[in-house]
C-alpha positions as MATLAB code, in Angstrom:
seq = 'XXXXXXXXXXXXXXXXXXXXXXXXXXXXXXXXXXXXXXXXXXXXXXXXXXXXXXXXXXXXXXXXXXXXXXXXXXXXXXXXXXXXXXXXXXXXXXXXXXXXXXXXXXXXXXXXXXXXXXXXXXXXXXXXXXXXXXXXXXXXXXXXXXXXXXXXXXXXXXXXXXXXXXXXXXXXXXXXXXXXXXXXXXXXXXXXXXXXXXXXXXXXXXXXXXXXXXXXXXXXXXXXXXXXXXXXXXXXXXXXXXXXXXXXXXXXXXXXXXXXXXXXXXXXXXXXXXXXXXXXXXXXXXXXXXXXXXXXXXXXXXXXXXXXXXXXXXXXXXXXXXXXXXXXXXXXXXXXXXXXXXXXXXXXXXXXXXXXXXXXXXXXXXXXXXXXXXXXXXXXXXXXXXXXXXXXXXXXXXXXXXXXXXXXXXXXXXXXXXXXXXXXXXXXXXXXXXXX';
ca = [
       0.000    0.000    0.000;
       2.842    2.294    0.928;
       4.528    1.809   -2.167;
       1.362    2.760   -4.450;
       0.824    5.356   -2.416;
       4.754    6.533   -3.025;
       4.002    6.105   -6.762;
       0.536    8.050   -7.354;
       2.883   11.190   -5.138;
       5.616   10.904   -8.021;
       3.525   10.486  -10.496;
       1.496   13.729   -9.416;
       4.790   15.666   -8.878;
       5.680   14.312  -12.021;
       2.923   16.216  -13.920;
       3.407   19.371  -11.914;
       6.852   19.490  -13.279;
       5.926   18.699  -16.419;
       3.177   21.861  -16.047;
       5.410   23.932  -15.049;
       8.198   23.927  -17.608;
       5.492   24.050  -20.402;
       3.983   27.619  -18.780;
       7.904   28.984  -18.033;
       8.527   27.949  -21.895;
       4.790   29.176  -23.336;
       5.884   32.646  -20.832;
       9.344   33.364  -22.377;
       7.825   32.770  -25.747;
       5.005   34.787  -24.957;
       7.473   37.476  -23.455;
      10.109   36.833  -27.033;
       7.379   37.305  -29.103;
       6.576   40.670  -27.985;
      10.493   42.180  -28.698;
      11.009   42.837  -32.123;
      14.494   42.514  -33.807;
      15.401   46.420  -33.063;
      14.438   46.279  -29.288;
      15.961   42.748  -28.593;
      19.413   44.184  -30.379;
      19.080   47.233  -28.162;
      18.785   45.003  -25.531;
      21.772   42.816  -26.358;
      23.540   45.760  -26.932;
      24.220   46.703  -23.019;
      24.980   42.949  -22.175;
      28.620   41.973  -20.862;
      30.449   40.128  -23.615;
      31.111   37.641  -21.217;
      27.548   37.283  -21.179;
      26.191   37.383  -24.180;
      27.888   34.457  -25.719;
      25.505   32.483  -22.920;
      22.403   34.256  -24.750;
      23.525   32.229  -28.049;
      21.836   29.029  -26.567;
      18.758   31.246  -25.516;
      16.589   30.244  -28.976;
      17.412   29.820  -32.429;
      16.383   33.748  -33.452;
      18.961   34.974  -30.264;
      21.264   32.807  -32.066;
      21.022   34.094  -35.258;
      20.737   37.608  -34.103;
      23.767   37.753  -31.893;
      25.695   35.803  -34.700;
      25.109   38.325  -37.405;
      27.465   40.700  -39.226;
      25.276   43.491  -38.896;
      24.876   42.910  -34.720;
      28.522   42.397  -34.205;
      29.017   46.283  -35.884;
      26.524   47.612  -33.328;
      27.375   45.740  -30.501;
      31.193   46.970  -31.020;
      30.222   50.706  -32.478;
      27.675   50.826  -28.613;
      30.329   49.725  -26.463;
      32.796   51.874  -27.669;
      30.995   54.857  -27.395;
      29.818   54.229  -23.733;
      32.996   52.297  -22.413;
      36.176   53.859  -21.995;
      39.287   51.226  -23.452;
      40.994   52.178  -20.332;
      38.645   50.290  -18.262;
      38.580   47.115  -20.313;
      42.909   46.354  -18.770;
      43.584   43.760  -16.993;
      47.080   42.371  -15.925;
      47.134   38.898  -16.566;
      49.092   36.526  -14.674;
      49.079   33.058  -13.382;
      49.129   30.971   -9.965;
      50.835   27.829   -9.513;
      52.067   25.745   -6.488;
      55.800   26.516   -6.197;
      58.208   23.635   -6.332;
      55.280   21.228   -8.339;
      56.198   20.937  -11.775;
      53.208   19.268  -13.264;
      50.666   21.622  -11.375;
      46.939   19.920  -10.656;
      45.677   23.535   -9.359;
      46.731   25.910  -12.007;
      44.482   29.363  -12.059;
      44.743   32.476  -14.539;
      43.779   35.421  -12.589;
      43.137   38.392  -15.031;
      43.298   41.876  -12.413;
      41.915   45.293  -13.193;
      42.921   48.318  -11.765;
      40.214   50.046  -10.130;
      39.352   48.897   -6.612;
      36.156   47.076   -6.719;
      34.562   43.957   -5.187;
      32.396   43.100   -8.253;
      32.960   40.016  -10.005;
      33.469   42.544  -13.153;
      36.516   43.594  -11.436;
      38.548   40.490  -12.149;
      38.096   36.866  -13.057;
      39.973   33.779  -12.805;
      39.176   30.357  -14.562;
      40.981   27.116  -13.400;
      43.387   25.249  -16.165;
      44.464   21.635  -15.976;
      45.135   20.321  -19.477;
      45.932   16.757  -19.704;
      49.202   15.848  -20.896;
      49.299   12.677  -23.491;
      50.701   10.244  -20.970;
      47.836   11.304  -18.373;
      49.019   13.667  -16.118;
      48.779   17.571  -15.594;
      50.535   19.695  -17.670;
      52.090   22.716  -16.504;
      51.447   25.662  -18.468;
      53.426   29.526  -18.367;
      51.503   32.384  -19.602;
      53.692   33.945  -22.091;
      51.944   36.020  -24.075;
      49.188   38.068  -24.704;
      47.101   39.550  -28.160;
      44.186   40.614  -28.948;
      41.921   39.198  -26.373;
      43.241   36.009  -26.782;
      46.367   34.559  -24.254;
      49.399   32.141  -25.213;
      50.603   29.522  -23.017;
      53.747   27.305  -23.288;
      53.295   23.832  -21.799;
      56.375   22.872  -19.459;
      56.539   19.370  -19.928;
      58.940   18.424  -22.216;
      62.719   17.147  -21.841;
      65.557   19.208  -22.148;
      66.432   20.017  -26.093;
      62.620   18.866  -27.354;
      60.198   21.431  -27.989;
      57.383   23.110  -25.781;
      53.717   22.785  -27.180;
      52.286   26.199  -27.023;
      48.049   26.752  -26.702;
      46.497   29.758  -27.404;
      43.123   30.346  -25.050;
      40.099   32.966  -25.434;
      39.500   33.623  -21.385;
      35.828   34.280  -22.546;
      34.458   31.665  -24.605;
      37.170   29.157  -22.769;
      37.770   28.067  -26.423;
      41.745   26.162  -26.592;
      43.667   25.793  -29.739;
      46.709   23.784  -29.422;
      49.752   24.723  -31.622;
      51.674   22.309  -33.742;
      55.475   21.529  -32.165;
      57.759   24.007  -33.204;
      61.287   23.198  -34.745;
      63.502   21.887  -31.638;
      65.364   24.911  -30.461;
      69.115   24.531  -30.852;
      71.690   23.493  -28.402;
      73.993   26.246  -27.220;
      77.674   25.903  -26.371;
      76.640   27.955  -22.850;
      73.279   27.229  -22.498;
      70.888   24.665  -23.338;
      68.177   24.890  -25.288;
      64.849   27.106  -24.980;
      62.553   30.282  -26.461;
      61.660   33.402  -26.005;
      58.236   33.795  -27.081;
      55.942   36.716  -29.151;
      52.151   36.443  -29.611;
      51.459   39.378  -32.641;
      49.470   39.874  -35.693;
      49.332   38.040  -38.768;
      50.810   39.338  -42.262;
      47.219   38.741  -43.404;
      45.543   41.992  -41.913;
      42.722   41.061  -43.946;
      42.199   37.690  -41.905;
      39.115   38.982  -39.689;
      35.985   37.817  -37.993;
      32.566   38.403  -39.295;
      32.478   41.466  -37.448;
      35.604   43.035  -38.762;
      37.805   41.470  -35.735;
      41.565   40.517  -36.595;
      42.029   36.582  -35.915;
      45.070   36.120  -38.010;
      48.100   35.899  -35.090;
      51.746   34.862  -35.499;
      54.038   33.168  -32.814;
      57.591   34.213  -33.155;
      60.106   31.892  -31.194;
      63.697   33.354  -30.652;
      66.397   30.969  -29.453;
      67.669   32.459  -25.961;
      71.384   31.784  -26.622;
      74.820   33.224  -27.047;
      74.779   34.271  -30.566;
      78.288   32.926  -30.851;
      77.773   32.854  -35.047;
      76.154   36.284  -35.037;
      73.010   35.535  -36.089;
      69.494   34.790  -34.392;
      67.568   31.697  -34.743;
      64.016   32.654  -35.273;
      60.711   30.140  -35.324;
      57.099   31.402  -36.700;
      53.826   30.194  -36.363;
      51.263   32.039  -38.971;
      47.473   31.289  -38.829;
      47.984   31.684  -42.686;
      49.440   28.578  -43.604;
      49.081   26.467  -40.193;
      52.757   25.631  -39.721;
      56.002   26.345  -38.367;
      59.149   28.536  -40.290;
      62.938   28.822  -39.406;
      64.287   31.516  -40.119;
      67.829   32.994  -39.679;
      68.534   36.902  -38.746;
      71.714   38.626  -39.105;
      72.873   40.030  -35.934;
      76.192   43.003  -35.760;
      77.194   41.780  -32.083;
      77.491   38.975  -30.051;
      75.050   39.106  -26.970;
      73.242   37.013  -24.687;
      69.561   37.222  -25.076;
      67.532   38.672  -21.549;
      65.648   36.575  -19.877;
      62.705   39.599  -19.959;
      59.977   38.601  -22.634;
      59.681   40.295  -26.073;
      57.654   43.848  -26.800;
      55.465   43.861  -29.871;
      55.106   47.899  -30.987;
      54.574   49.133  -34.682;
      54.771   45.410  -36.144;
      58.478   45.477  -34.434;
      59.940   42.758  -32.238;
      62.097   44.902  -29.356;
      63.980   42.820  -26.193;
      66.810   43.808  -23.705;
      70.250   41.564  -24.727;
      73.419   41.641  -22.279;
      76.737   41.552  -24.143;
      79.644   39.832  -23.263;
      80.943   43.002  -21.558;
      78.232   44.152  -19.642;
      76.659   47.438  -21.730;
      72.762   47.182  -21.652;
      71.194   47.326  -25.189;
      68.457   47.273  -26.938;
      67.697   44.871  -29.939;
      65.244   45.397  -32.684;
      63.848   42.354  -35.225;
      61.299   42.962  -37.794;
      59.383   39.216  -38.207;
      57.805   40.455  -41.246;
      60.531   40.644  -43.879;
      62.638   37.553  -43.380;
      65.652   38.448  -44.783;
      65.690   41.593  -42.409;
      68.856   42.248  -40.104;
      68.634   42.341  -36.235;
      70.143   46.022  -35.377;
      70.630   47.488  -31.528;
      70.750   50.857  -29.414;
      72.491   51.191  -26.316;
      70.080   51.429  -23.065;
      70.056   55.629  -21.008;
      70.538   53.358  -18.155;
      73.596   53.708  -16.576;
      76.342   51.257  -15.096;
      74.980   52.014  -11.447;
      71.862   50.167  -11.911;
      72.434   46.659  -11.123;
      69.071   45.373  -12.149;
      68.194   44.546  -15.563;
      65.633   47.015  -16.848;
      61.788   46.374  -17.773;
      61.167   47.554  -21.235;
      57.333   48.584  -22.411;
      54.935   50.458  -25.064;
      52.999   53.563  -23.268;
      50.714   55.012  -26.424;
      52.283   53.248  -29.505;
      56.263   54.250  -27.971;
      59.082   52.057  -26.587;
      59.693   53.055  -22.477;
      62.562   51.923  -20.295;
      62.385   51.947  -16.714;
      65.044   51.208  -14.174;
      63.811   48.000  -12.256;
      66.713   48.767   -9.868;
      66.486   51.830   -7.538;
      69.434   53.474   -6.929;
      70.618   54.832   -4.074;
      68.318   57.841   -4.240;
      65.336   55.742   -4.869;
      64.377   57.714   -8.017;
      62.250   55.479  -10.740;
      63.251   56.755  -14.474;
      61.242   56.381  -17.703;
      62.826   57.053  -20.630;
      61.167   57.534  -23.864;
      62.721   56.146  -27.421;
      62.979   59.092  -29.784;
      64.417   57.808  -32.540;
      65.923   54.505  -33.239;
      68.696   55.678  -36.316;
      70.092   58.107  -33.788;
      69.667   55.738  -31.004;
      68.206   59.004  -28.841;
      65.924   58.701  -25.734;
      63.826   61.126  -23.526;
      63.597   61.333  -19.886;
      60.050   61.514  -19.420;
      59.464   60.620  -15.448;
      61.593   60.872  -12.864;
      60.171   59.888   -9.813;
      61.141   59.882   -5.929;
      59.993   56.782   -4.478;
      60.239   58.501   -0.734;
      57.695   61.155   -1.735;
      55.244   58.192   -2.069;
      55.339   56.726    1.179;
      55.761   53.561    0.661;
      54.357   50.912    3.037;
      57.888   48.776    2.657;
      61.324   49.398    2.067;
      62.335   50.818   -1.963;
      64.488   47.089   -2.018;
      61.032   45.027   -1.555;
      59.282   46.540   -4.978;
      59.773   45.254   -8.440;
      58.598   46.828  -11.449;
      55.972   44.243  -12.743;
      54.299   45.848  -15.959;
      53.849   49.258  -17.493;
      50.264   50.564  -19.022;
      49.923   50.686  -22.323;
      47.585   54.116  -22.572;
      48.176   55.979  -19.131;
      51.227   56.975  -17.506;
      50.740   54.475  -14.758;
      53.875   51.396  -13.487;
      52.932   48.846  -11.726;
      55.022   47.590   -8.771;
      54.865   44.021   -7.511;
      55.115   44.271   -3.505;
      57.535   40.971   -2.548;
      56.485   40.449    0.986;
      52.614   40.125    0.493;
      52.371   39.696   -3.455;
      50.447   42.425   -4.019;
      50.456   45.259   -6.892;
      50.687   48.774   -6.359;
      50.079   51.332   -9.070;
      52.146   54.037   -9.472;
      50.836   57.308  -11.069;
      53.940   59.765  -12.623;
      51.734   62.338  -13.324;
      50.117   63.026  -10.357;
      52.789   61.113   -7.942;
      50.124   58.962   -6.367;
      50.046   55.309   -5.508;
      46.852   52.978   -5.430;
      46.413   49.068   -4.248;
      45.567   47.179   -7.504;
      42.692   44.590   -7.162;
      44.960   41.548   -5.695;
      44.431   37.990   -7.090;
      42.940   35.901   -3.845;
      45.428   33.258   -2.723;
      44.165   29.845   -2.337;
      44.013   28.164    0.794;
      47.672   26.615    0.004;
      51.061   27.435    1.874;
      52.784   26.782   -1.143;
      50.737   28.811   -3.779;
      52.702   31.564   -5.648;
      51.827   34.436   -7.696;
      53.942   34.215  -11.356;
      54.733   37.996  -11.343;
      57.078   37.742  -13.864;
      54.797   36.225  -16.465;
      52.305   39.488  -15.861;
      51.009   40.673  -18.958;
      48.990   43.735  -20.135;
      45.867   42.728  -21.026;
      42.854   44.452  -23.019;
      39.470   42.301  -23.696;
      38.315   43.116  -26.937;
      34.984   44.737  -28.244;
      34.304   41.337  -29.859;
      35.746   37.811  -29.579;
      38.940   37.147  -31.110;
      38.075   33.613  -33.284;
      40.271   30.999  -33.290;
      41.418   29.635  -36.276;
      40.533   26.155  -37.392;
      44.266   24.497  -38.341;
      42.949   21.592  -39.663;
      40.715   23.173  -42.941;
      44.350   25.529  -42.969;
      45.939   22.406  -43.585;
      43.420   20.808  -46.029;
      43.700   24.188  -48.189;
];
């Protein structure tokens, strides 16, 4: 009896269910059919883009609306006339236990600036990719470009080449990268890159909505150039594979461990010669038979550190990472490259900040791209300060949030400047590239 009884109550909850999803369905069609195409794209229009790729799977007509050429133009034409591109940075970084190589707990935290407890303010997603033989793979964020981030994946044996993915941090969408030539053995060294993430020779590679997609990864060998040349690898979404290339080089130098800066289609890094003067080395990826040529650094002998080079508004900045005795933070501006001519354009006294720690616990971590803002990574507590040189004034960045794990580490020096586009950047599908 009890068990009848247990059945007629299921079945009755049953059909109440079954009720109530047809009136929440007849409702929102009810409630879809009374927006016509203009308000529903107004609507759209003021929705998150992390968002509205969620709307896609709404109905079939959100679908096709939010997928159209004509939608994509007026999505990106609204947002940029009521948001400000200096609120769409971020500082990208990631999080990984220290000492684990193969990390099961690796997290992406993308920061922005302004102070804020929304979850607009910054977002993190968790990575674990799967490495063939079933394990976690370690990945290092190396690179950054147009909305979309580049990754190098850690395990692999000395002399055999990383894998390198390339992840949009808003649709989640992964594209893994072919292997790359092996990078070649040094005499001093072993073998390993130095990574780029920039655009395509294709400019006219785009989304539906205009968007660039076409990207190139340019590998440099980090090596004594004993031979006086560079050994360059490049990845282009055009034709889906790997190139070697060789570039003439006027002077032996070892290359810095500091990453690569992308500005004006121009490959720029910080090399230390055999006898210690700091320069500056310039490599155009786009014409391959194009020399490597070099400046000497404004940065004088009595700066110990190596310096952090950056683009502030389309220009090439050099900063001391090293404060001197006096505790004064220089940027210097590149004038022009033929002359090899800089500019002093900040000169800051770290005292008239008041600093919460000693000048010797800061490290310059990344430099804005649009304002004239530095960003200081704080040793003792991992936090990032932002440093003004207009106006001389300091503010707390939005810090990641540690796990719950003693041996968790922030990966300052794989911080990146970050913008999220107007649109998604599409990835490219490698295997139609190679069928064409």
């Amino acid at each position: 009896m009890d068990a009848i009884l247990r059945q007629n109550q299921h079945e009755r909850h049953k059909k109440k269910h079954k009720r109530h999803k047809k009136n929440k369905t007849c409702s929102f069609s009810s409630l879809d059919d009374l927006l016509c195409d203009e308000l529903l794209e107004q609507i759209l229009c003021r929705v998150e883009l992390k968002t509205i790729y969620r709307c896609k799977s709404v109905c079939k007509r959100w679908l096709s609306t939010i997928s159209s050429p004509e939608f994509i133009k007026r999505y990106v034409g609204f947002q940029q006339s009521v948001t400000p591109i200096s609120s769409r940075f971020y500082l990208a970084f990631d999080l990984q236990r220290q000492g684990s190589r193969y990390s099961s707990n690796y997290r992406l935290d993308i920061c922005k600036e302004e102070a804020s407890s929304s979850s607009s303010s910054s977002f993190k997603f968790d990575l674990c990719p799967k490495h063939p033989t079933g394990r976690p793979s370690s990945l290092d964020l190396v690179g950054a470009w147009n909305g979309l981030l580049l990754f190098r994946e850690e395990t692999f044996s000395r002399g055999d080449s990383p894998r390198y993915h390339v992840c949009n941090p808003i649709t989640m969408d992964w594209l893994v990268l072919p292997l790359p030539p092996p990078p070649r053995p040094c005499r001093y060294f072993p073998g390993s890159y130095q990574a780029a993430f920039i655009d395509d020779d294709d400019r006219s590679i785009t989304t539906t909505g205009g968007v660039p997609s076409g990207f190139k990864v340019v590998l440099i060998d980090k090596q004594y150039c004993h031979f006086r040349y560079l050994n360059v690898s490049i990845f282009s979404t055009s034709t889906g594979e790997w190139r070697r290339r060789r570039a003439e080089c006027t002077a032996d130098f070892y290359i810095d461990k500091g990453g690569l800066v992308c500005c004006n289609r121009l490959l720029y890094w910080v090399a230390e010669p055999m006898w210690r003067i700091r320069r500056m080395i310039r490599y155009n990826p786009y014409k391959p038979s194009d020399k490597c040529s070099y400046i000497e650094l404004p940065i004088s002998g009595r700066y110990k550190s190596k310096p952090y080079i950056g683009v502030n508004q389309g220009r090439i900045m050099v900063c001391n990472e090293a404060f001197n005795q006096r505790s004064h933070l220089r940027i210097w501006e590149l004038q022009d490259w033929t002359t090899g001519s800089w500019c002093l354009k900040h000169n800051l006294v770290l005292y008239s900040v008041r600093l919460n720690l000693p000048v010797s616990d800061y490290r310059i971590l990344a430099i804005h791209p649009i304002d004239d803002i530095v960003y200081l990574e704080q040793r003792e507590d991992q936090t990032i300060l932002s440093l003004n040189m207009k106006n001389k004034s300091k503010q707390e960045v939005v810090a990641p949030s540690l796990p719950e794990d003693p041996e968790a580490i922030l990966k300052w020096r794989q911080a990146f400047p970050f913008f999220l586009p107007w649109w998604q950047t599409r990835l490219p599908d490698l295997n139609n590239l190679k069928q064409t």
